[in-house]
N, C-alpha and C positions, 0 to 999 in steps of 0.2 A: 566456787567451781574453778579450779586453777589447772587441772589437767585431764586428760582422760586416757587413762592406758592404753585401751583397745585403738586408737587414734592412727590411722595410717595414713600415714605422708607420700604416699607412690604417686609423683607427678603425673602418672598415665592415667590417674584417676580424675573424673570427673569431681569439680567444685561442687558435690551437694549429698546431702544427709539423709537417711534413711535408718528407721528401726528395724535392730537386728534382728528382734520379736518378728515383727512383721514379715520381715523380708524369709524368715524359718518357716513361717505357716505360710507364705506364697498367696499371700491378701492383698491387697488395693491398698496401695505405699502411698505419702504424697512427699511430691520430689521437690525441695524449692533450692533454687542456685544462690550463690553468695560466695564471698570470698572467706577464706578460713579467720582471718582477721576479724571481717564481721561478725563470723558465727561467737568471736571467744566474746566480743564486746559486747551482745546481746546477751550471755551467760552470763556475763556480770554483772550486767545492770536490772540481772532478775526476768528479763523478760526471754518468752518460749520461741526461738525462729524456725518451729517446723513440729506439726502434727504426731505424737509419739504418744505411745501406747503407756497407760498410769505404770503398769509393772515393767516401765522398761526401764535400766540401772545405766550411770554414765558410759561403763566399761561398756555397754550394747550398742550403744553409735558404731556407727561404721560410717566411711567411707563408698557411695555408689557409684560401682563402674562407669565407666561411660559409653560402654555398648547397652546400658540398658536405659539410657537418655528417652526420656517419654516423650519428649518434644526438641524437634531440632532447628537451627536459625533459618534453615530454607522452609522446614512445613510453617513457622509463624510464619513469614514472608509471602507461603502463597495460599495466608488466608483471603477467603473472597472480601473483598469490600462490599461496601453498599452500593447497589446502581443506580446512579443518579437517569429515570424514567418514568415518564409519565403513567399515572393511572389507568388509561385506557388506553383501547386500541392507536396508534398515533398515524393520519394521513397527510402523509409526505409529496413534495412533489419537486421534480426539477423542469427548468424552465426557460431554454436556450432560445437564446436568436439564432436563426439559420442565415447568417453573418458569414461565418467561417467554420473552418471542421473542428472538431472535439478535440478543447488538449487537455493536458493532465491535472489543469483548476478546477476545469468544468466536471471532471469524471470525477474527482474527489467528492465536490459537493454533491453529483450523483448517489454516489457509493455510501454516503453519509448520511442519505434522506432515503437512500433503498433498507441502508440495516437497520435504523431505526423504526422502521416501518414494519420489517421483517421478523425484530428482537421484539415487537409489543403485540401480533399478529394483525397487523393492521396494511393498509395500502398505500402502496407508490404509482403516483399518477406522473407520466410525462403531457406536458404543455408547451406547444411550441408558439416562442411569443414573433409574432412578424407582421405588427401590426405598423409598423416602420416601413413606411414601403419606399421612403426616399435614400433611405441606404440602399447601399449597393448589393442583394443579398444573393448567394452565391447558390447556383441552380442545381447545386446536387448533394449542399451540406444537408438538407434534412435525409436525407434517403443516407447520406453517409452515418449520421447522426446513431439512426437504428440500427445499423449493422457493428457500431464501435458500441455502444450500449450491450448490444445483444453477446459482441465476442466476450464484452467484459461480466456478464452475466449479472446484469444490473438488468436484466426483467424486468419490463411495467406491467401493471393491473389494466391502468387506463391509462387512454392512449389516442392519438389522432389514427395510428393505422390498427385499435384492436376496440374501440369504442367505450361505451360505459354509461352510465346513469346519467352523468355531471353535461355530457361533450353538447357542442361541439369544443375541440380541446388543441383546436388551431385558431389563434384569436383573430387572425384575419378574417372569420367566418361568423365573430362574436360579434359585429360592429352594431351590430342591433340591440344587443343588451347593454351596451356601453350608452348610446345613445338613451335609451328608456333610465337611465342611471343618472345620469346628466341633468337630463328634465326634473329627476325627482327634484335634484340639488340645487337647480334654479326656480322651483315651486316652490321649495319650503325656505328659500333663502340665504342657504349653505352658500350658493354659489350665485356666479354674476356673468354676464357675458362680457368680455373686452373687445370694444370696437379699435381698438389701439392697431397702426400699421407698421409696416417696419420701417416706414419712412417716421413717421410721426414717433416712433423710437427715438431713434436716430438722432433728431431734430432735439431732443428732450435730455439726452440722455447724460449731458453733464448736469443734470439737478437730482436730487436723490426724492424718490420716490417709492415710500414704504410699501407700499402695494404690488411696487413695480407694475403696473398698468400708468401709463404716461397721463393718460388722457383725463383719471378719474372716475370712471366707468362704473365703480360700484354705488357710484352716488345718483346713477340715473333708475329712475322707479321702474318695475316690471314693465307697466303699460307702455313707457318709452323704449326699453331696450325690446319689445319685443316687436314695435315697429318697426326699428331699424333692421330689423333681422330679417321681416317682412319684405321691406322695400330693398333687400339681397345686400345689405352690407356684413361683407364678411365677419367673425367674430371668433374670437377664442372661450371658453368657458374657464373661467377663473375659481379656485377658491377660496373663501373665503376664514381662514384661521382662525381658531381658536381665540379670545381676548388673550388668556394668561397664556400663551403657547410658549412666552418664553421662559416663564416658571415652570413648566411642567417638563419630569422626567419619564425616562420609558422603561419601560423591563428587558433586560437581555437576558439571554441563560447563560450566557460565557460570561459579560463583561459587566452585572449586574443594572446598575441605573445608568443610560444615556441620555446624557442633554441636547439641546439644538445648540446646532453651532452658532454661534454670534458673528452678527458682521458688521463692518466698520460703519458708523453713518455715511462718511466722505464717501463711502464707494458706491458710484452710480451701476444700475441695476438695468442691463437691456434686458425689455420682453425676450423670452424664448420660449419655443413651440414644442420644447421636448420634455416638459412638465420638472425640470430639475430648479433648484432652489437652495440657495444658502440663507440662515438665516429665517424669518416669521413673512417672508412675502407672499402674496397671494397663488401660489402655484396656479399653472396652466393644469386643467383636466381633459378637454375636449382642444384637441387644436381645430385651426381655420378650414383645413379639409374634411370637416368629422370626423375625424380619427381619432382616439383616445392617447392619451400619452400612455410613457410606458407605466409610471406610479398606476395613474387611477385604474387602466386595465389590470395590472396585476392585483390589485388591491379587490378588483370584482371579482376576479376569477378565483384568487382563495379565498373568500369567503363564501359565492356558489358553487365551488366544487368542494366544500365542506375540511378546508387542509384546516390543521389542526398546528404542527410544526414546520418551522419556515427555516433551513438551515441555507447559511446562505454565507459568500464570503464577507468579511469584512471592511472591503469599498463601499458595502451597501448598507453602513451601521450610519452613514451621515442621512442617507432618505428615510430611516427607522420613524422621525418624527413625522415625517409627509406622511408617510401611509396610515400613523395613528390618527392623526389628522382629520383622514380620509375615513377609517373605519367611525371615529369619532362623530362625524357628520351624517354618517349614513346611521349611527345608533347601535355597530355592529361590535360583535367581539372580535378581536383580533386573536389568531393565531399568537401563538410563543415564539420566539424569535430567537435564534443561535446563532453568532458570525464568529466564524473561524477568520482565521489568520491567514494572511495572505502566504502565496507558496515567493521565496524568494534562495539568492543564490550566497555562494558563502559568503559574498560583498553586501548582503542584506538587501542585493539590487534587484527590484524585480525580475523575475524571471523573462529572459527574453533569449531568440535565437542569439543572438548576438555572444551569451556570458552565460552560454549550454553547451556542452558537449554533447548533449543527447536533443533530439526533435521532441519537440512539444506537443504535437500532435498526436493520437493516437493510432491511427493509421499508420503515420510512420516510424513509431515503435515497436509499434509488431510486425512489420512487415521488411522496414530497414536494419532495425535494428537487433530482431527476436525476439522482443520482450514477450514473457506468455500472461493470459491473463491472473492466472492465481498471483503470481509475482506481483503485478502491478498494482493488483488490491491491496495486498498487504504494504505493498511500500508506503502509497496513499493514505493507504487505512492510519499510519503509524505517524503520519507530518500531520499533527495539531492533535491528533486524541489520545487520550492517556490508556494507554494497552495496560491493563489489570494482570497480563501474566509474565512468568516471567521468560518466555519464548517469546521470539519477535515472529516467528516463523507459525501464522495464521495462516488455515484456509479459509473459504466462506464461510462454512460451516460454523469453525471457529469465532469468524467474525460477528456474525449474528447473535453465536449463543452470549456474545462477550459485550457487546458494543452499547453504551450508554451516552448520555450526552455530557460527560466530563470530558471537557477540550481545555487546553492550554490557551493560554494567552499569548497574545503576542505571534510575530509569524512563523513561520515553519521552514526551515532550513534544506534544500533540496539537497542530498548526496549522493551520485548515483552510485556508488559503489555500493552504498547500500543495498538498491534494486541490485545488484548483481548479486552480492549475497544471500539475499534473499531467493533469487530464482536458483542460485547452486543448491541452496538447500532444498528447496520445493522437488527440483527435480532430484535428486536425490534419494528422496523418501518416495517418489514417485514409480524412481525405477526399482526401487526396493519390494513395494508394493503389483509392481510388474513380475518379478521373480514369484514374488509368493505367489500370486493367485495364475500365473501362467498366462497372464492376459496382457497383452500391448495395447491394450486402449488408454490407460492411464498417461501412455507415453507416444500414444498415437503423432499428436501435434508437433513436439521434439523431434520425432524420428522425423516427419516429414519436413520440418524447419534443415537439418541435417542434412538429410539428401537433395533437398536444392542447392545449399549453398556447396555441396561436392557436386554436382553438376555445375555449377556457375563458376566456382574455381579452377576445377579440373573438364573442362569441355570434351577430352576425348570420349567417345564412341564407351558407353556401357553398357551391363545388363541388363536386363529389363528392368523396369521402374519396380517389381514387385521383388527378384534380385538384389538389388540393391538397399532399399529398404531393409528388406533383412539383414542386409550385412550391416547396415548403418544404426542397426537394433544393437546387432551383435558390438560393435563399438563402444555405442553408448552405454550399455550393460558394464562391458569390461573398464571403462572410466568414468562413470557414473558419479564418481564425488567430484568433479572439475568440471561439470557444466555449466556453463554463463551463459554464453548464445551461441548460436551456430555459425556464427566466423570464428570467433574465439575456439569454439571447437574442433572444427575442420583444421583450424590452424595450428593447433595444438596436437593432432592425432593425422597429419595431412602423411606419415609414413604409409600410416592403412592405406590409404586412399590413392596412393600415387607415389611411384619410387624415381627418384632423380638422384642419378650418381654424382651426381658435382655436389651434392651435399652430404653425402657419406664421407665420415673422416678416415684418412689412411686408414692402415692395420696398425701401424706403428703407435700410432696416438695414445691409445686406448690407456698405453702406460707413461704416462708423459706426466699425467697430474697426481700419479703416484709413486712412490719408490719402491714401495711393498712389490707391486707388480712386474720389476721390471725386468725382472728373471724368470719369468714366465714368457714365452714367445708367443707369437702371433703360428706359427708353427704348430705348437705342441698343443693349443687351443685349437683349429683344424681339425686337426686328425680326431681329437674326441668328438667335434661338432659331427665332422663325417660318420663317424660310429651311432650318435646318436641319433640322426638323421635317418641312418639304414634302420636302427632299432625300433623309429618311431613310423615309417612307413611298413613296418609289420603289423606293430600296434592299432595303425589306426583300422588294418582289417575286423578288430573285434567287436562288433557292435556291441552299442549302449554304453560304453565307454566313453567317460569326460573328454574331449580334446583336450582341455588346459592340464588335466592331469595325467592325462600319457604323454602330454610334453612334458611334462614336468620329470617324469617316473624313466622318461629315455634318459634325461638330462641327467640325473640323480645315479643310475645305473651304471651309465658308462662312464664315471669319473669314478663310483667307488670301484668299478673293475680294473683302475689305472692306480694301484696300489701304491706302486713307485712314485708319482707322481703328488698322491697324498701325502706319503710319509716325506718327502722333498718339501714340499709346498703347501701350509697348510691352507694358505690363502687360493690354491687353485680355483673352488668353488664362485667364490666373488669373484677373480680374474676372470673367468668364464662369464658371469651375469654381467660384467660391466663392461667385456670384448662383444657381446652379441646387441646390446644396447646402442654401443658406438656404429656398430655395424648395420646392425636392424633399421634403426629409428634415427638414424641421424644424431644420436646421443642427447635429443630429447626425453624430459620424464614421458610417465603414463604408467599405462598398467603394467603390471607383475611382467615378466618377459616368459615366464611360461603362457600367460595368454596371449602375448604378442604373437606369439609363436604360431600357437593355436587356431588364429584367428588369417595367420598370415598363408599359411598351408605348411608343408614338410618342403615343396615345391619352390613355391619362392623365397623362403627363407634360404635355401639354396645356392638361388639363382643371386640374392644379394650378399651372402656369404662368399659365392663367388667357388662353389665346393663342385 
């Protein structure tokens, strides 16, 4: 097999083979790619590289187009993978201290315990932990808490203000089940009480003590420590670990097997009341005021309010062992465990005011700075989890149908430029979808984000707030693909909104960064604008007629009426679009300058033309 007549060499052809038989009777071809080298190497060595019909002759090969390509590198690309999710419904939950107000770590892990929840039809529970009452805690983060959840449309099932099966689901209110949990721990042995002080700390604390209990404490019998407790000496309830604890690994669904971290012997170990632990020491469960640490309550509350998936950041993969520990002793299952990557900055530095250009908070992202919520999801959504499509540009909807627990390792790179791009797009498609269905609800928010910040910028005396609105519809509509936020916008579009002659550039300018231009006057540009102007305050008598296209249509008209000036000039047209730019807008972009126009009136275009 050394040649084939019918063989066509036409570059524009696709790399792959097809019988000619087949492709005459218009049957089910099969197309396989290779390079024509391959194909002659396979002929020679006897073997068939593609499915062809017994009565088909060498001369019957052809070459297939490649407009008739059955498969293309983007449709492989956006085959669905596998989703990595559980079999059952999955019950999520998130779990803030009302510390401080919501920022954009905490709504992540939110957002990531709501879709998951969402994607399996299963429940998201919010639980507010403030069983810390020696923190400072801040008297209106929980009430803020619900209103930044609620704009972000992370909806809960259960809830301290909507109730549910599981509650109470403010654990300040739990102190009773914590307590009857304790007891169990110290009945069946798990656990020990530590009469240990902080003096008696103190006094100890350059000798290492594995336990970390100074005193010894697990070595006194039930009968004794429960005397002491009698006769009111305070105590902590300790646990008791695992023997092999420091053999033993844990399951993560990101980071696979976690170990306990090892600590040094030399390093002396003070009692602490806030249940944390490096290393196989006896964690604190119950501190000296009966209060539960934060481990062991959290560790009761998902496993009585039946959570299933624990998605959580990864600061809290080093207590991963405490809590098995803790399920370990009670006999219980544990939940699945997920830790994402922490959110940090291009310096890899944690996230902090300090090394952000944007507020952290959620509050004052939407409110300082405009961020909308679709936007914010999707930013969050896209720092640590691997988006399956090949759009960045998700809504909820989106999110849900998509979202599995394949996350990236390692941590997540904040870029706000990102967020911006992403909300140019959102809105975008938003306002698109406002056109087609005739409805401004899609872009309700926008408009009103809009019209405050043209009231905050520009203070003078407006139309009524329902006036303006409208006009700030009309804006938005006509620059629709340049929206980021509402300063940015205003800023962008501030001619609409308010005309200042000290920033209008001469007449003369207009042709200064061109040469083509400059034989065109500031004059002879005039005299048509006037003509068109008179033609477009006829026009605009006609009802149902487009504004931006009877600006357009006067514009159009009375330069082809200026015949002379065409056959002179053939650039008149541009000279005109880029003299009323300069003039109009301050010789910023935007939109088309027949909508400029349109949007502006017949009237004040006028008045800043100066006609």
């Amino acid at each position: 097999m050394k040649s084939f007549p019918s063989l066509r060499s036409d570059t524009t052809l696709a790399r792959q083979w097809v019988c000619l038989q087949c492709r005459t009777r218009q049957t089910q071809r099969t197309a396989i790619s290779f390079s024509k080298n391959a194909f002659f190497s396979n002929a020679k060595a006897g073997r068939r590289p593609l499915s062809i019909c017994a009565q088909s002759r060498k001369s019957d090969i052809t070459l297939r187009p490649k407009t008739q390509r059955r498969f293309s590198t983007t449709s492989s690309r956006e085959t669905p993978r596998k989703a990595v999710l559980p079999d059952a419904p999955a019950r999520t939950r998130f779990a803030p201290s009302p510390t401080g107000y919501l920022h954009i770590g905490g709504l992540r892990t939110a957002l990531f315990s709501y879709l998951l929840a969402k994607r399996t039809g299963g429940q998201f529970i919010l639980r507010i932990e403030d069983t810390d009452q020696q923190k400072r805690l801040v008297h209106d983060a929980e009430a803020r808490l619900y209103e930044d959840l609620r704009w972000a449309g992370t909806e809960w099932d259960e809830g301290p203000s909507t109730g549910g099966p599981y509650g109470p689901y403010r654990q300040s209110e739990r102190n009773a089940i914590y307590q009857d949990h304790a007891a169990r721990l110290l009945a069946d042995g798990s656990a020990y009480r530590c009469f240990c002080t902080q003096q008696s700390s103190a006094a100890t604390s350059g000798s290492y003590v594995t336990s970390g209990c100074h005193q010894n404490c697990s070595s006194l019998s039930i009968a004794q420590s429960q005397e002491k407790a009698h006769h009111g000496q305070a105590f902590t309830v300790r646990l008791h670990p695992p023997a092999d604890a420091h053999k033993r690994t844990y399951p993560d669904l990101v980071y696979g097997k976690i170990q306990r971290l090892k600590r040094s012997p030399a390093a002396p170990q003070v009692a602490s009341e806030d249940g944390a632990s490096d290393g196989a020491s006896d964690s604190i469960l119950m501190k000296s005021d009966g209060t539960p640490t934060y481990h062991f309550a959290n560790v009761i509350d998902d496993h009585l309010m039946n959570i299933t998936h624990v998605i959580r950041g990864s600061e809290w993969m080093a207590s991963t062992p405490l809590h098995y520990d803790i399920y370990s002793a009670f006999q219980w299952e544990p939940p699945q465990f997920a830790h994402v990557g922490l959110l940090v900055d291009k310096n890899q530095a944690k996230l902090s005011k300090r090394n952000q250009d944007l507020d952290l908070d959620v509050r004052s992202m939407r409110e300082a700075h405009g961020v909308l919520p679709y936007s914010l999801n999707n930013f969050l959504a896209l720092l640590g989890w691997s988006n399956p499509n090949q759009s960045d540009r998700m809504s909820m909807e989106s999110l849900i149908k998509n979202f599995d627990l394949k996350f990236t390792r390692g941590n997540a790179m904040v870029r706000t430029e990102k967020l911006w791009y992403l909300q140019k797009q959102h809105v975008a498609v938003r306002c698109e979808l406002a056109v087609e269905t005739k409805s401004l609800r899609p872009i309700e928010p926008v408009v009103h984000q809009v019209a405050a910040e043209v009231r905050r910028v520009f203070p003078q005396p407006h139309a009524s707030p329902d006036a303006l609105a409208a006009y700030c519809t009309e804006v938005l509509l006509a620059d629709r693909n340049s929206y980021t936020n509402a300063p940015h916008f205003v800023e962008r579009n501030k001619y609409f909104f308010h005309f200042d002659p000290s920033l209008q550039p001469a007449r003369e300018e207009y042709s200064k960064d061109s040469s083509r231009f400059k034989a065109i006057t500031p004059d002879m540009l005039d005299d048509v604008l006037r003509n068109a102007l008179a033609d477009l305050r006829t026009r605009q008598q006609t009802a149902g007629d487009d504004t931006a296209v009877r600006t357009m249509e006067s514009l159009h008209a009375t330069v082809d009426e200026s015949e002379e000036l065409l056959r002179r000039y053939k650039t008149f047209s541009a000279a005109l679009m880029r003299y009323l730019r300069y003039r109009l807008c301050y010789k910023l972009p935007g939109p088309k300058i027949g909508l400029v126009m349109a949007l502006l009136g017949p009237e004040e275009c006028a008045r800043r033309l100066q006609l």
